[in-house]
C-alpha positions in Angstrom: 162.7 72.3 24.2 164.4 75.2 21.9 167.7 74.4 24.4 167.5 70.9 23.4 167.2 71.2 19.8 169.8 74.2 19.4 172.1 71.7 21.2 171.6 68.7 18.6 171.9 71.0 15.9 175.5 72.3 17.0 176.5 68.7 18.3 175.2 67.8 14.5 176.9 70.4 12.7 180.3 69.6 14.9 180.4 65.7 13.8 179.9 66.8 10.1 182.9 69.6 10.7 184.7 67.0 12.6 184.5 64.5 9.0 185.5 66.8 7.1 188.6 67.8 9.3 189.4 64.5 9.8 188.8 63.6 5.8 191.3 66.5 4.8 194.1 66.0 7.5 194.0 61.7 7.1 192.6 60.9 4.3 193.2 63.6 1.9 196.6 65.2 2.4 197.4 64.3 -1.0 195.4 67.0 -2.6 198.2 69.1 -1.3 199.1 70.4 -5.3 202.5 72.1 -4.1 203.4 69.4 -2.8 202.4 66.6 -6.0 203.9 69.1 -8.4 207.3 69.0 -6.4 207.1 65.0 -6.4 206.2 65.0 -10.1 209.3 66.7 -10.8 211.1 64.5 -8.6 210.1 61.7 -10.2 210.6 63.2 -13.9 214.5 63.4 -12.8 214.8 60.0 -11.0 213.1 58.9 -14.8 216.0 60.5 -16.3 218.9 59.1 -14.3 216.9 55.7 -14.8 217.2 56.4 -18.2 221.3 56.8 -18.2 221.5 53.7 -16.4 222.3 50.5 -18.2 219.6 48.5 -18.6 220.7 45.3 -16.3 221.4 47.8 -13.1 218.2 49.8 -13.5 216.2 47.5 -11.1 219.2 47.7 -8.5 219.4 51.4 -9.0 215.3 51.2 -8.4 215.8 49.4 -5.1 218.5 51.5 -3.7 216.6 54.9 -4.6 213.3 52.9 -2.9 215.5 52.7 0.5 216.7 56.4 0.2 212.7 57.5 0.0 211.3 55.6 2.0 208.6 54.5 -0.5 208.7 52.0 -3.3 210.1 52.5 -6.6 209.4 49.9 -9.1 209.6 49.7 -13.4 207.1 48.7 -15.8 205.8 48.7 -19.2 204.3 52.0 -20.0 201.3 52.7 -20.8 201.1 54.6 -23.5 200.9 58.1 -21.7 204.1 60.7 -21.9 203.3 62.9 -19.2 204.4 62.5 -15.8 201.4 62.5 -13.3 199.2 60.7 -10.1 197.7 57.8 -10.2 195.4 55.9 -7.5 196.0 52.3 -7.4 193.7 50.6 -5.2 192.8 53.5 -2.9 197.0 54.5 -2.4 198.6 57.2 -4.3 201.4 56.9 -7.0 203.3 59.3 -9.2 204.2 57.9 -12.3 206.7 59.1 -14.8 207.8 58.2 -18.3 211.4 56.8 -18.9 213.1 58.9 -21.5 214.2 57.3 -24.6 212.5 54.1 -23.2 209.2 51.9 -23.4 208.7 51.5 -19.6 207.8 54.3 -17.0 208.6 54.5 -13.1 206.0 54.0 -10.7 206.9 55.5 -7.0 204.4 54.4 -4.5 202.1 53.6 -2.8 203.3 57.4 -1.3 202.9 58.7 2.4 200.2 61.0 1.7 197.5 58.4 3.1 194.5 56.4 1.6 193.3 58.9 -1.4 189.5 60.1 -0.4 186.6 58.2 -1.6 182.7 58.8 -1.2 182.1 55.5 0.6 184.6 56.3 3.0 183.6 59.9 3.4 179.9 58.1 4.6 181.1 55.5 6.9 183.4 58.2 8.7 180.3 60.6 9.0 178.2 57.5 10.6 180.5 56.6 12.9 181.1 59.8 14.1 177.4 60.6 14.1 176.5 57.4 15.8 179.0 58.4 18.1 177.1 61.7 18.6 173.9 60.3 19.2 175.3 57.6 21.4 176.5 60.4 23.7 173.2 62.8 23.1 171.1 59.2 24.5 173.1 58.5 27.6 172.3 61.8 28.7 169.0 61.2 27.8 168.7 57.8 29.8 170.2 59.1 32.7 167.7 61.8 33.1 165.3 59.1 32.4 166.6 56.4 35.0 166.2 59.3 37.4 162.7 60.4 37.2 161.8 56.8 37.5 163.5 56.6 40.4 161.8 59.3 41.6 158.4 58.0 40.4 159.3 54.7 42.0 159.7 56.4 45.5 156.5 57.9 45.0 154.4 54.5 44.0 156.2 53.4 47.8 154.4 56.0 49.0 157.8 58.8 49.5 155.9 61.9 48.3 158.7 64.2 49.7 160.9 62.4 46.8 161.4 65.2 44.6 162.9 65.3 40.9 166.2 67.8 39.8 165.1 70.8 38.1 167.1 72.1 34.8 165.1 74.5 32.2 167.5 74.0 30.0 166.4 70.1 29.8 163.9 69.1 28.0 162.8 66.6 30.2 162.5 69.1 33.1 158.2 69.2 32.0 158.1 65.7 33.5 159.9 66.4 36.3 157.9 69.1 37.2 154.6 67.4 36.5 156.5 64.4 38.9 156.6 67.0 41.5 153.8 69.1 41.4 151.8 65.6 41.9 153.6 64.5 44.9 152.8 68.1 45.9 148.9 66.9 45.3 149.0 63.7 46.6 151.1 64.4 49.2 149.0 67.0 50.9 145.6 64.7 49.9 146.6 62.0 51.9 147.6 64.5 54.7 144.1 66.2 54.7 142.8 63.2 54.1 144.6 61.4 57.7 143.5 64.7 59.3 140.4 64.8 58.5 139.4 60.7 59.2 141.5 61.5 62.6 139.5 64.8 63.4 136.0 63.4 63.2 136.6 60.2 64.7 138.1 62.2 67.8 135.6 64.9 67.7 132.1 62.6 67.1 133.2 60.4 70.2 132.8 62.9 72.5 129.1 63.3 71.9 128.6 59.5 71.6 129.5 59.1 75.2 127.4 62.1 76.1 124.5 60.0 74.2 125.9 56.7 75.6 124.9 58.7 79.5 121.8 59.9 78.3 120.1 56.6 76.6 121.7 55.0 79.7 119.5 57.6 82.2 116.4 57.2 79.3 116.7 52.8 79.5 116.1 53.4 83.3 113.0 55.1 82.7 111.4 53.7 80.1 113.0 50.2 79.3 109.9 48.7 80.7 107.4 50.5 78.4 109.7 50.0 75.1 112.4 47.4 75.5 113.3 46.8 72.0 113.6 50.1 71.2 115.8 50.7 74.2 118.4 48.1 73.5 118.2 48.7 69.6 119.2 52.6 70.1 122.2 51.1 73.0 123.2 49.0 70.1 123.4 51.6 67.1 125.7 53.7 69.9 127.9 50.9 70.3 128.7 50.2 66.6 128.8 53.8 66.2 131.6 53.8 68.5 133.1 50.7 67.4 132.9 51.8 64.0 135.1 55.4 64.7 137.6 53.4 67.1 138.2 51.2 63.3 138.8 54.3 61.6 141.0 55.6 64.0 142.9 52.3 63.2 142.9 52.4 60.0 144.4 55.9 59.7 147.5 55.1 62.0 147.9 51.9 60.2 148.8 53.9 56.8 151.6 52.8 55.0 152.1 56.0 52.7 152.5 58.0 56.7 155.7 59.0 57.1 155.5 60.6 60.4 154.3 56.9 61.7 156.3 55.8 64.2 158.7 53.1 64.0 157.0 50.1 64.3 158.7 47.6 67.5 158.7 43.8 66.6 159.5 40.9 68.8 159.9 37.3 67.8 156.4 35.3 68.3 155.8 32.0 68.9 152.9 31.8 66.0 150.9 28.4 67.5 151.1 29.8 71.1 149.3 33.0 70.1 147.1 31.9 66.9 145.5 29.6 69.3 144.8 31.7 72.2 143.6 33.9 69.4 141.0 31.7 68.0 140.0 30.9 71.8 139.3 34.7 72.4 137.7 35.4 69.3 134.9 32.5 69.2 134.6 32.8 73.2 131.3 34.3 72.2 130.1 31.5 70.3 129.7 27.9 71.1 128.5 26.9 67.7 132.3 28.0 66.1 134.7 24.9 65.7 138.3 26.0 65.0 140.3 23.1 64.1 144.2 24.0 64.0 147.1 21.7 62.5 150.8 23.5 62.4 154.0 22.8 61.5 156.5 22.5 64.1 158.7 25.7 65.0 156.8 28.9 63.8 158.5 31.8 64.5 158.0 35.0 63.2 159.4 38.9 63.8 156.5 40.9 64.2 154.5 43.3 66.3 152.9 41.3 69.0 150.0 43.8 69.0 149.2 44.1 65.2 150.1 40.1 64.5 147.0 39.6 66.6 144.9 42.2 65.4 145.6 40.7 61.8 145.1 36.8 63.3 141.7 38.0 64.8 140.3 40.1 62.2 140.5 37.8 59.5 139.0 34.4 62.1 136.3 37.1 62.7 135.7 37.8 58.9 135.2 33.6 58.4 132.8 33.8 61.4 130.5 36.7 59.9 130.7 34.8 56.4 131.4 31.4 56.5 130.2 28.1 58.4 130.3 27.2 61.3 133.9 25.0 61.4 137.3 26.9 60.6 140.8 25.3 59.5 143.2 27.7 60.7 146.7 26.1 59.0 150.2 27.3 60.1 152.6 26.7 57.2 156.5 27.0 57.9 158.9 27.7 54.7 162.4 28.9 53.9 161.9 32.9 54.9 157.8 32.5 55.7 155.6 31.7 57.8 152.1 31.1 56.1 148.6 31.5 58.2 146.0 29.8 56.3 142.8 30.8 57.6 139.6 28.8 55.7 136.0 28.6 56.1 133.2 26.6 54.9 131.1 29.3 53.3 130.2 30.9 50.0 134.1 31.7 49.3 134.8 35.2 47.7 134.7 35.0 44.0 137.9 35.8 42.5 137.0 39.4 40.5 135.5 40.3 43.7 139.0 39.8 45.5 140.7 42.5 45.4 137.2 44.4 46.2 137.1 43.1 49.7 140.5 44.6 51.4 139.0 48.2 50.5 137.5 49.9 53.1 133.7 49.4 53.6 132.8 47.1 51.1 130.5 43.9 51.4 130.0 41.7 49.1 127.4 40.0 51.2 124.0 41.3 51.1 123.9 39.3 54.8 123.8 42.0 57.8 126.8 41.8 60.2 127.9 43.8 62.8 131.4 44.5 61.3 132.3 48.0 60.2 133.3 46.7 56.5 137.3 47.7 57.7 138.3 44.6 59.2 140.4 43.2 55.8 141.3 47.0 54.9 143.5 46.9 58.2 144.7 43.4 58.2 146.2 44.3 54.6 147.8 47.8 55.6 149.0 45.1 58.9 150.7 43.1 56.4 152.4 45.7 54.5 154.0 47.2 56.9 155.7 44.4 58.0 156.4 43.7 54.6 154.3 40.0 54.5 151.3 39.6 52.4 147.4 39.2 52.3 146.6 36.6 49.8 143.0 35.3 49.1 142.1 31.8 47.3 139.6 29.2 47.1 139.4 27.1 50.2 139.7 23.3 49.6 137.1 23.2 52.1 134.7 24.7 49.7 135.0 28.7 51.5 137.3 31.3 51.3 141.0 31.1 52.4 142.8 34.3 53.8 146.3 33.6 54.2 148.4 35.8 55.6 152.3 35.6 55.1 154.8 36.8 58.2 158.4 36.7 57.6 160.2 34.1 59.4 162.8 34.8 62.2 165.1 33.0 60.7 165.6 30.7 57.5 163.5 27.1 58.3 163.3 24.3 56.2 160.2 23.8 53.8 156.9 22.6 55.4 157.2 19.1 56.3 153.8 18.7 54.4 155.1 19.9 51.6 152.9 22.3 50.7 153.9 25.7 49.3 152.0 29.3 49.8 149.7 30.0 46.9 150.4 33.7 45.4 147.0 34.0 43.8 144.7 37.1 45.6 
């Protein structure tokens, strides 16, 4: 910060240097006295051979002698002072001299020595050249800016190895450190954190199966004498299970991993699959209706794999909390495909919203058997194949999820024409 000001106060003290430079060598280089004085007496003897000169020639004499100097040359009535001597006549310098013997005086001028100084002129040359200064000190300024938001910018996309210049001598260079130090932080939180989801869902599974083989070996013996209990504790062990193989999931579906790999799409046909979906998913229900109207030619580029997990988490989600009928509507427009998923339930009130795609949260105090992850992966589904998870009020009178794919190529809008709702 001492860098920086030491700088503005030598760029300040150079523009006011610069004026006055500038003032002396243009605008004031007739305070030259050697110079005046030798003019002055010029002029006194041009007054004189004026003087000598018949009256009707002495304007034709004026002329030629204005030629010769290359300056004007000019009679008038005097005006009252003998001496000879400068004059500024509308910001231009004159010498003036008195015609011996004579009422009138000659006036030579406006003379090549430039404007004479003024004070107003002094002050619009300092603020243009200190505007100037400033102008140059705030471009610097802004580009440092423009960069560290850059940088901050990478970082919000989740690039934490993005990394901001260093320069002591700037007095930005605190931010930028501060910029980098966080990514530091952040950077190595989300590592620990990814290792640490990833090492205890790997290392708890291994003694789940052991327990799986022993309450297996312990339902043989006594599933006679306590049945409930029996296929209560074979339950618990089996969303246990399920519940670590959803936070395995959820960690390799991180969007802010940059040692994912690349993710491999292929062009789907989205009615084919979103129905054998829906037939999978409610196979273990005969009291679920799906009820699917599309428009024709859905296509999207995505991976075949995750588009399903998304389709089936989110018909799942309407089957814990909503009725018993679902509208699943496939929506084609310009560079989107839209899956409109909508149930018949409660719907999810709109503060609670954003609430519902975070891990383990239910809003429902209804018990379910999901692990409270299934939104939390459908939206990191959706961002890394750069769609979107939007909720909204079902016109059925439930929740609709709708998830937007991007199309594989440019379609026309939906032949219903309805358009995708951005609210979530």
């Amino acid at each position: 910060m001492i860098n920086f000001f030491a700088k503005l106060a030598i760029l300040i003290a150079t523009a006011v240097l610069m004026t006055l430079l500038i003032t002396r060598m243009l605008l004031d280089s007739s305070a030259d006295e050697t110079s005046l004085d030798l003019l002055r007496g010029h002029a006194e003897g041009y007054a004189q051979r004026i003087s000598e000169t018949p009256p009707a020639e002495r304007r034709d004499y004026a002329e030629e002698l204005s030629e010769k100097l290359g300056y004007g040359v000019s009679l008038e009535a005097s005006s009252g002072r003998a001496q000879t001597r400068t004059e500024s006549r509308s910001g231009r310098l004159f010498v003036v001299a008195r015609v011996p013997d004579n009422p009138g005086q000659v006036v030579f001028g406006p003379l090549p020595f430039g404007y004479a100084t003024r004070l107003p002129t002094v002050i619009g040359l300092a603020i243009v050249i200190s505007c100037l200064m400033a102008l140059f000190i705030s471009l610097a300024a802004f580009k440092r800016i423009r960069g560290l938001e850059e940088v901050a910018a990478r970082m919000h996309n989740g690039d934490f190895s993005a990394r901001a210049e260093r320069n002591e001598a700037d007095p930005l260079d605190g931010i930028g450190s501060s910029l980098n130090l966080l990514a530091d932080r952040v950077g190595q939180l989300l590592h620990d954190e990814r290792d640490l989801l990833r090492t205890v869902a790997h290392e708890v599974r291994t003694p789940i199966s052991r327990m799986h083989f022993r309450v297996e070996s312990i339902e043989r013996k006594v599933s006679d004498a306590l049945p409930k209990e029996t296929s209560g504790l074979v339950s618990d062990l089996e969303q246990v299970d399920k519940l670590f193989e959803e936070l395995l999931t959820y960690v390799g579906f991180d969007e802010f991993h940059q040692d994912r790999p690349e993710l491999k799409t292929t062009e789907i046909e989205v009615l084919d699959s979103v129905s054998r979906i829906a037939d999978e998913v409610t196979a273990v229900r005969e009291d679920i209706e799906v009820v699917i109207t599309s428009d024709k030619g859905a296509r999207v580029t995505a991976n075949q794999k995750l588009f399903d997990r998304a389709t089936s988490n989110v018909v799942l989600n309407a089957m814990a909390y909503g009725g018993n009928t679902i509208y699943i509507d496939i929506r084609v427009f310009e560079n989107e495909c839209v899956i409109d998923v909508q149930d018949t339930g409660d719907g999810i009130p709109e503060l609670d919203r954003p609430k519902v795609i975070k891990p383990f949260v239910r809003l429902s105090a209804k018990k379910t058997k999901g692990t409270g992850l299934g939104l939390a992966i459908v939206s990191r589904i959706m961002r890394l194949h750069g769609g979107k998870l939007h909720i909204v009020d079902s016109p059925k009178g439930g929740a609709s999820v709708q998830l937007t794919w991007k199309n594989v190529e440019p379609n026309k809008r939906s032949a219903r024409g309805l358009a995708p709702k951005r609210d979530s």
